[in-house]
N, C-alpha and C positions, 0 to 999 in steps of 0.2 A: 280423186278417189284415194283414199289411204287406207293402207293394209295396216292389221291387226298388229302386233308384235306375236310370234310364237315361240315358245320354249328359250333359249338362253341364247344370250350373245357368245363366239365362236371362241372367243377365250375363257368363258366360262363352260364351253362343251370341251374345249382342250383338255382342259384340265379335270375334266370328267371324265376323260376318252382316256389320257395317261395316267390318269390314277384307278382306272379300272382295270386298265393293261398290265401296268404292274402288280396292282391283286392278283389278278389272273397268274401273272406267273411266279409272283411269289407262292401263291398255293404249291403244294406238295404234290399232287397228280402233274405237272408238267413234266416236271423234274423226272419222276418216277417212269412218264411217255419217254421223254426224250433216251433216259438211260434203257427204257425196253427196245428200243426204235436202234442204237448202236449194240446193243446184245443182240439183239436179231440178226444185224447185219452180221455180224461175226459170225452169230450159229449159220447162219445159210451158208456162209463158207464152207462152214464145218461139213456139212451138209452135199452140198457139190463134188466137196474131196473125195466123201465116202462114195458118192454116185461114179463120178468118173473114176475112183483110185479101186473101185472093190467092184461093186456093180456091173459096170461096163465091163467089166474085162471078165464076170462069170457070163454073161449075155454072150461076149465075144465068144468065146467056145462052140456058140453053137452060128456065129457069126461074123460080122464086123465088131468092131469095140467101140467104135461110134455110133451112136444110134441115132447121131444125124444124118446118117448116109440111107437107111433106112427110107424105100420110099415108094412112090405105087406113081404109074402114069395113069392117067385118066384117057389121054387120046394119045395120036400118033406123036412123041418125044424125041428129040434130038438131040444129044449130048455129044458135043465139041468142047476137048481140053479140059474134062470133068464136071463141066457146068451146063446144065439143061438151058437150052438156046429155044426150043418153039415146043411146042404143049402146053399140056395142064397135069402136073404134077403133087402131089400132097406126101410134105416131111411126115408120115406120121411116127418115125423114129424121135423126131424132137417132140413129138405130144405128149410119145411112153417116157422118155427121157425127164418132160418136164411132170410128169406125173408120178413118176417114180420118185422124186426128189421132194416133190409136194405130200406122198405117204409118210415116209422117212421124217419127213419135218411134223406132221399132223403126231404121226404116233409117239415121238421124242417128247414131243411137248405135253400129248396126253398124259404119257407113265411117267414125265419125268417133273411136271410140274401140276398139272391140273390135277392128277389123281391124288399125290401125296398133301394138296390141299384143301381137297375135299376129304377128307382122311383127317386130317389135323382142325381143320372144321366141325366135323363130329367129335371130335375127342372135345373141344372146348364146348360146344354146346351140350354135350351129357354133363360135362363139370357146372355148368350152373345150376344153379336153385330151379325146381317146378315150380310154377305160379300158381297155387289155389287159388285164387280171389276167384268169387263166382265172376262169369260173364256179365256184362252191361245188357241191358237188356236189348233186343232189336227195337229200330223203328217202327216195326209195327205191331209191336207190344206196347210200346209207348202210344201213338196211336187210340189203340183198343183202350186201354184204361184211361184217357181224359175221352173219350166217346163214353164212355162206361160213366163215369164220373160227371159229366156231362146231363147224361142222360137220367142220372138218379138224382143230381142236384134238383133234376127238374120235377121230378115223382115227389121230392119230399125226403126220402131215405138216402142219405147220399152218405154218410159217415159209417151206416149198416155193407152199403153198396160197394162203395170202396177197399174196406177191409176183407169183402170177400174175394174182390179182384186182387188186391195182392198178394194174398194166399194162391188164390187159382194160379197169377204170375211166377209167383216160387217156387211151386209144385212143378210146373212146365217149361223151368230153368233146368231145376235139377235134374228133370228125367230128360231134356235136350243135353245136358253135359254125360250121363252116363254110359 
């Protein structure tokens, strides 16, 4: 029994494999990932400071400053040497913690880049030109006139036939664009 041959010997997919890899990251979106990906890391720092250096400690006032201490038993709890030893306990101080940090970062990023780029966005799309050109016609306008055309080829009238359809067509352009 002998198999077929399929697709390419494994040095010839080598080199189809490393020279698509390298496209891949010679393109300009990696580059552009990678540098959002260590921007990021640094802003969450930024991020955390503010939580724990500002946040927590306006929380604190009305409580601990940690909002990992924060915490609810669910059944009977025993706490030996500050650490819950037998129950069912739930942090939800780390949930508002990680949520409060997760706000902070969503709205920073909304006002502080997503907005003024959608901003900067409209500014360059009102700077371009309007496009008058009429619309193309639809498919099933295109359709309708070789049916049409079609149809009157078959009658005898077809050149009468025609010319009324693409007037009907024009007329029914212009009043869908206004």
């Amino acid at each position: 029994m002998t198999r077929a041959k399929r697709g390419c010997s494994v040095s010839e997919n080598k080199t189809g494999v490393l020279g698509g890899f390298k496209e891949f990251l010679m393109r300009g979106n990696v580059i552009e990932l990678a540098v959002a990906v260590v921007v990021g890391a640094a802003f969450t720092n930024i991020v955390n400071a503010v939580v724990k250096g500002v946040i927590n400690p306006i929380i604190g006032a009305f409580g601990t400053q940690n909002l990992d201490q924060y915490s609810t038993c669910l059944t009977t709890c025993v706490k030996k040497g500050g650490e819950y030893t037998d129950g069912v306990y739930i942090l939800w101080g780390s949930v508002i913690s990680a949520a409060i940090t997760f706000l902070i970062t969503a709205g920073v990023v909304y006002f502080l880049m997503i907005l003024p780029m959608n901003k900067w966005k409209a500014r360059q799309d009102a700077k371009k030109p309007v496009d008058d050109t009429p619309a193309d016609p639809t498919e099933v306008e295109l359709l309708m006139e070789i049916r049409d055309a079609l149809i009157a080829q078959r009658n005898g009238s077809a050149a009468d036939h025609i010319a009324l359809q693409k007037t009907q067509a024009s007329q029914n352009s212009q009043t869908s664009q206004s």
